[in-house]
C-alpha positions as CSV (number, residue, x, y, z in Angstrom):
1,X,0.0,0.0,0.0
2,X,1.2,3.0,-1.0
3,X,2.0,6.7,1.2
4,X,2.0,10.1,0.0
5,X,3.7,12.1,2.6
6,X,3.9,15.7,1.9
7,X,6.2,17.5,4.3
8,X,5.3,21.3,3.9
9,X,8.3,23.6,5.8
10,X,6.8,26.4,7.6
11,X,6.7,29.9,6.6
12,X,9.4,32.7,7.9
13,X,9.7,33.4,11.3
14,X,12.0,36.1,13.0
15,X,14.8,33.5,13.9
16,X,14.9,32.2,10.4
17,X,15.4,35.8,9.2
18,X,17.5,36.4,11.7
19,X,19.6,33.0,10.7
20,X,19.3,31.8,14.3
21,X,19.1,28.0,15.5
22,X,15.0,27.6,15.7
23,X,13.9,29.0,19.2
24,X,10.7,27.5,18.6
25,X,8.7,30.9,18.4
26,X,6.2,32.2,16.4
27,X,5.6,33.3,13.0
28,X,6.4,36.4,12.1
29,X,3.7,38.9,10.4
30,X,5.3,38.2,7.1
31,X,5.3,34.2,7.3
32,X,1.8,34.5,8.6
33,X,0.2,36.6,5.9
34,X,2.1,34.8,3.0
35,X,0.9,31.2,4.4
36,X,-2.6,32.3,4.7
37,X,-2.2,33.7,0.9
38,X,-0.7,29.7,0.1
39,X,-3.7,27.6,1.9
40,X,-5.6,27.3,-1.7
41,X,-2.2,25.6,-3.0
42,X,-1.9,22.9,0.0
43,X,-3.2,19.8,-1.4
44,X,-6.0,17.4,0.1
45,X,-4.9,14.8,2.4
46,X,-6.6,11.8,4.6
47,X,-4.3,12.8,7.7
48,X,-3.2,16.5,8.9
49,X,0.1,16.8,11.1
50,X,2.5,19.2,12.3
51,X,5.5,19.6,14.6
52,X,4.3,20.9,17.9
53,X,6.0,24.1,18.0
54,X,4.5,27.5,17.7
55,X,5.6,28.1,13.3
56,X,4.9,24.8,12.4
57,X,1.1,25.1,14.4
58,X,0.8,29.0,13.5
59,X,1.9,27.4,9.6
60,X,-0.7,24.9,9.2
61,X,-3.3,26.9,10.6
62,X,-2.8,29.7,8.5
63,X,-2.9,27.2,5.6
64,X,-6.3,26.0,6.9
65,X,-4.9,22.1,8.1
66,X,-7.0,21.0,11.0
67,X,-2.9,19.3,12.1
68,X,-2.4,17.3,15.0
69,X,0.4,17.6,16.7
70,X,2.5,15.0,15.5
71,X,5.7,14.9,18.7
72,X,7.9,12.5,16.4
73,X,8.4,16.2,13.7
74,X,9.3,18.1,16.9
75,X,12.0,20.7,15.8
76,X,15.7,19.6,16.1
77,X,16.7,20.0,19.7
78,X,19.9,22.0,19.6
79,X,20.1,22.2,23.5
80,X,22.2,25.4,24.3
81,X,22.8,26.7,20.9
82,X,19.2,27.5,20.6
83,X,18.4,31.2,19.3
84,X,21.9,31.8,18.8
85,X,23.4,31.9,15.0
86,X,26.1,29.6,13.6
87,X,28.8,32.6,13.3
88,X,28.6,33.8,17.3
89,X,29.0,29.9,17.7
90,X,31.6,29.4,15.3
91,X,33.3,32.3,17.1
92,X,32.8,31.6,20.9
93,X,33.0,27.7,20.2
94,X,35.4,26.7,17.3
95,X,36.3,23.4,17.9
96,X,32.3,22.5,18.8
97,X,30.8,23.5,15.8
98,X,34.1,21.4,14.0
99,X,33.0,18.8,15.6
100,X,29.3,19.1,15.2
101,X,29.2,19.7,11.4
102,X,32.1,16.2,10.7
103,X,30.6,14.0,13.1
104,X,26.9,12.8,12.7
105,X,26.9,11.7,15.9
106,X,28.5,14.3,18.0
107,X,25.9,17.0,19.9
108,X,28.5,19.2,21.7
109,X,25.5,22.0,22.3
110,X,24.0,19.3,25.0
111,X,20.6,18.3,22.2
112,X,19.5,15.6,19.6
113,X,22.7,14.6,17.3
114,X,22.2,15.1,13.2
115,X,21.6,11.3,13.8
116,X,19.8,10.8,16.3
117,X,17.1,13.5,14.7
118,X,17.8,11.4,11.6
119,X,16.6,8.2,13.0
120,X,13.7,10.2,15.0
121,X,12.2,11.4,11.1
122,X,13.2,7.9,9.4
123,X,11.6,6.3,12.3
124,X,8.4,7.9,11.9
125,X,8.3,8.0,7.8
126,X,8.9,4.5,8.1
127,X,5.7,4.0,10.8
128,X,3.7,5.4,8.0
129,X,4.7,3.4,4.9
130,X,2.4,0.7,5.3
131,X,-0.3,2.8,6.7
132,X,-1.7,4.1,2.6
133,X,-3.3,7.3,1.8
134,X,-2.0,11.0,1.7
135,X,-0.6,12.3,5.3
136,X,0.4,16.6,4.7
137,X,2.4,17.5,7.8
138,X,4.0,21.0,8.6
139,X,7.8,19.9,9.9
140,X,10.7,22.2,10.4
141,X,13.3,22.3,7.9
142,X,15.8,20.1,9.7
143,X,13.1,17.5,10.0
144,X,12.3,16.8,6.3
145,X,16.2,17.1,5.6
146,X,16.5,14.3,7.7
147,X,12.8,12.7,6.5
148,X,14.7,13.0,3.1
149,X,18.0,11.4,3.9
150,X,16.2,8.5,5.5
151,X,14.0,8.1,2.1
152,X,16.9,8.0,-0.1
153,X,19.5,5.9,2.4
154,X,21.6,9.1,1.8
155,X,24.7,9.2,3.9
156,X,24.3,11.6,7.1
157,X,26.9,14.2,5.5
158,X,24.4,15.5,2.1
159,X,22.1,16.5,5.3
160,X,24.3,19.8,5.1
161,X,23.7,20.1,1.5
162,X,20.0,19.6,1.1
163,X,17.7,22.7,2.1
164,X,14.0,23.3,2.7
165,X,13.0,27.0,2.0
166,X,10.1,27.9,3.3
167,X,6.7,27.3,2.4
168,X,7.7,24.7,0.1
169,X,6.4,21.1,-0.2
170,X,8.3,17.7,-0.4
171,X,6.7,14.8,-1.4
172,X,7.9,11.4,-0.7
173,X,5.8,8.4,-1.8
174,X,6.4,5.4,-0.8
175,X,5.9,1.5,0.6
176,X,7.9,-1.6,1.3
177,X,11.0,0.3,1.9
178,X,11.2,2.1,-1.2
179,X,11.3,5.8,-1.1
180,X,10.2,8.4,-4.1
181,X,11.1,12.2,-3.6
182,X,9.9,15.1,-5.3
183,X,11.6,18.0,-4.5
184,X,10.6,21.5,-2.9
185,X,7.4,22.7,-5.0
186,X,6.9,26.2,-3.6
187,X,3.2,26.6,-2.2
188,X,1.6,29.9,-3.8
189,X,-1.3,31.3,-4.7
């Protein structure tokens, strides 16, 4: 039985204009209007979900998705580096952020490692690939990176060249193991 799973990454908020780690805050007044402008564009789907955090809630709201909160799409946690950007980080902690972007397993900021959020997204993609049907769910962009890497048994390092702009929709179709992507169709009016 086939899946459609269409990640949708939320619309701007301050800390992604600001290029900080995710604080997990709202959307900004920008992000808001231009999702509520996107919700004619969002397909249909059987099942609503989104990350529990305040953009990816404020996101599929404004794109009129009755979402549950789904915990398993819960932002990456990026313990003490939260709200802060990666050049104060790369400044104040040199040999951390090193470490952080060679090794997929290293989490020098005290959070989730790039694997361990890896496994978190692959484990729940793979939860719904024999479940059928069309599932839409607002994640973060880290979150359908790692949903994407998991798809296409992609080593852990392309996770740092893949990106998720906002508003945009991934699909990945799939059953039995076997992954089909489509990649990053902006959602506009």
């Amino acid at each position: 039985m086939t899946v459609r799973v269409m990640l949708i990454s939320p619309a701007r908020s301050t800390a992604l204009r600001e290029v900080r780690f995710d604080d997990e805050g709202p959307l900004d007044e920008s992000g808001a209007r231009r999702a509520a402008l996107a919700a004619d564009a969002v397909p249909g789907a059987d099942r609503q979900l989104a990350a529990p955090d305040a953009r990816c809630r404020e996101t599929a709201a404004a794109l009129g998705l009755r979402a549950r909160p789904e915990p398993a799409l819960r932002g990456w946690d990026l313990g003490r580096w939260r709200g802060r950007t990666l050049a104060e980080l790369a400044e104040r902690e040199p040999e951390a952020v090193a470490e952080w972007l060679a090794d997929p397993a290293a989490s020098p900021h005290g959070g989730e490692s790039l694997r361990g959020l890896r496994e978190r997204a692959g484990g729940w993609l793979e939860r719904l690939a024999g479940s059928g049907g069309r599932v839409a769910a607002v994640a973060g962009p880290a979150v359908v990176r790692a949903a994407v890497l998991h798809a296409l048994a992609l080593p852990d390092e392309a996770f740092w060249r893949l990106d998720a702009a906002p508003l945009t929709l991934t699909e990945l179709s799939g059953r039995a193991g076997r992954w089909n992507l489509r990649i990053g169709r902006p959602l506009e009016p």
